[in-house]
C-alpha positions in Angstrom: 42.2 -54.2 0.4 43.9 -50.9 -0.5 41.4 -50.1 -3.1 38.8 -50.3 -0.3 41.1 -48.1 1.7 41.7 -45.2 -1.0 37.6 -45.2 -1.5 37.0 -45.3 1.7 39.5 -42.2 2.5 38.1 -40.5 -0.9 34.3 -40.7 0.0 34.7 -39.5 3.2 37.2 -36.8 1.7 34.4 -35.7 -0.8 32.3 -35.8 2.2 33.4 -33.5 4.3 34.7 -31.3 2.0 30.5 -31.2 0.7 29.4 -30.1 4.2 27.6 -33.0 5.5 30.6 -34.3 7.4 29.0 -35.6 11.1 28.7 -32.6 13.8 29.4 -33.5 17.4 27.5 -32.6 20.6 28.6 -29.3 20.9 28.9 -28.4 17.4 24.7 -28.8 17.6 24.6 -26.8 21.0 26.6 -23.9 19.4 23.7 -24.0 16.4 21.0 -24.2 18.1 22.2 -21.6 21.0 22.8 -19.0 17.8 19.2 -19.6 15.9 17.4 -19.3 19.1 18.7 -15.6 19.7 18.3 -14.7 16.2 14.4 -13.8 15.2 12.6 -15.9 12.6 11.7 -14.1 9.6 9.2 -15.7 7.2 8.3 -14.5 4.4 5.5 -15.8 2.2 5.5 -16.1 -1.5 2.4 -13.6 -1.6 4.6 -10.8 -0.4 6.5 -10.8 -3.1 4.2 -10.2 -5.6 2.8 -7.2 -6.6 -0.7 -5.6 -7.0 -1.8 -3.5 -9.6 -4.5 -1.2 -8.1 -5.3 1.5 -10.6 -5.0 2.1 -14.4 -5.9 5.8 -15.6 -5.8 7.6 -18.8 -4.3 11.2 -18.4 -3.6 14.2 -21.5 -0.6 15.5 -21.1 -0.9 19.0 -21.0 2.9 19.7 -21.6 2.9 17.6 -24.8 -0.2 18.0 -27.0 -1.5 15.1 -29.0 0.0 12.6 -26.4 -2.7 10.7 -24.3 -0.8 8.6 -21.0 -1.7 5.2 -19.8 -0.7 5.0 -15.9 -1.1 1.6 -14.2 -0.4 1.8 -10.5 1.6 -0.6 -8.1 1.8 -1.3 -4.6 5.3 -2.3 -5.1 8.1 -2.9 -7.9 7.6 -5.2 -10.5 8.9 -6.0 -13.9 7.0 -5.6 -17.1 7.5 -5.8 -21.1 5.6 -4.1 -23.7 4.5 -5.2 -26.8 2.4 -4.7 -29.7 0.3 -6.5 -31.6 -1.5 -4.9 -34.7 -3.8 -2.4 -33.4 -3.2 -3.2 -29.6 -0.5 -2.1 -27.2 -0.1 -5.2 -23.9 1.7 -4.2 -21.0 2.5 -7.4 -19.4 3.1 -6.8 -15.3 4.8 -10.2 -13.9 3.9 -11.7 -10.7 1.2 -9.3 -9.9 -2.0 -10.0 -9.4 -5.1 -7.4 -10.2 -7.2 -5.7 -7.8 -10.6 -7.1 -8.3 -12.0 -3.6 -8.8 -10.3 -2.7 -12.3 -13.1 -2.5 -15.1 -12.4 -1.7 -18.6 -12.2 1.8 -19.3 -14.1 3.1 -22.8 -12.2 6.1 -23.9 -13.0 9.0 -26.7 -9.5 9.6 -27.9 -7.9 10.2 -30.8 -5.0 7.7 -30.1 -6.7 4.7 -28.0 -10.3 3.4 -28.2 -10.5 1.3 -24.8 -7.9 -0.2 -22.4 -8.6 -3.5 -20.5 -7.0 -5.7 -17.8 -7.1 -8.9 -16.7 -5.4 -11.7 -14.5 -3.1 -14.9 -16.3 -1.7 -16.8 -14.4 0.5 -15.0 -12.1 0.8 -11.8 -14.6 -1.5 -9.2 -15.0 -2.4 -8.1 -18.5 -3.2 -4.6 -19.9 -4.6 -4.4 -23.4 -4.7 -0.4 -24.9 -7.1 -1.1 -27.6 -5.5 1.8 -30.2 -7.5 3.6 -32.7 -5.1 3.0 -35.7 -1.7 1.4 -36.1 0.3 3.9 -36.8 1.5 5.6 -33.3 4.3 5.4 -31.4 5.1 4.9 -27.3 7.5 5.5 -25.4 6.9 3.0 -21.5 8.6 4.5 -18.4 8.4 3.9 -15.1 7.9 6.1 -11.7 8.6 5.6 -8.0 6.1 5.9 -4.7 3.8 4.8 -5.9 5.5 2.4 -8.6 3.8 3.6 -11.7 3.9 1.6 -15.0 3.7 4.9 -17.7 3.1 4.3 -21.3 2.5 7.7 -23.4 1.4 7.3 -26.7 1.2 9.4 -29.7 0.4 9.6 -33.5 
């Protein structure tokens, strides 16, 4: 009978202590009487990913030789570069791709084309490069968030 006790006592100890003890009457009016003044904010998973709405290739007139790949955001978003023989990605994460963005041919000395496209909930940019041998340095830019990628021989 007092092992029964001490686990009784210990389970409602653990209980309590956890949060989920039993609230009285007025414990519930006090809640509800706070959330009721307080507006509801809601916030759908949608809002939190971003949209990539333009990708440009720009010269750089202050640094010869370098060409700029510029993808544009509505909003903040993480990225990683990478590259993979004769192609630079530029991975955006949970962004989606505004339906508009074509593939862009490009007569350049440093990259032959640069496509996009939608995977999953990350949006893909492939620079298609004209040889292997070229550098880049990605940076980012603020209002709009800009994804910048300059690359040079």
């Amino acid at each position: 009978m007092r092992i029964i006790k001490i686990c009784v006592i210990c389970i409602l100890g653990v209980y309590v202590l956890s949060g989920c003890a039993p609230s009285t009457s007025e414990e519930v009016s006090v809640k509800g009487a706070s959330t009721e003044s307080q507006p509801l904010i809601v916030q759908s998973k949608k809002s939190s990913i971003a949209t990539v709405t333009e990708i440009t290739r720009e010269t750089v007139p202050e640094k010869p030789g370098v060409t700029r790949v510029v993808m544009t955001l509505d909003k903040k978003a993480s990225y990683a570069t990478s590259r993979e023989g004769s192609r630079l990605i530029v991975n955006v994460f949970s962004a989606k791709m505004k339906s508009s963005i074509t593939q862009i041919e490009v007569r350049d000395p440093v990259i032959k084309s640069i496509t996009a496209k939608q995977v999953g909930n990350s949006v893909k940019s492939v620079v298609e490069l004209v040889t292997q041998d070229v550098a880049y340095r990605p940076s980012t830019s603020a209002d709009p968030f800009r994804i910048v990628v300059d690359i040079w021989k």
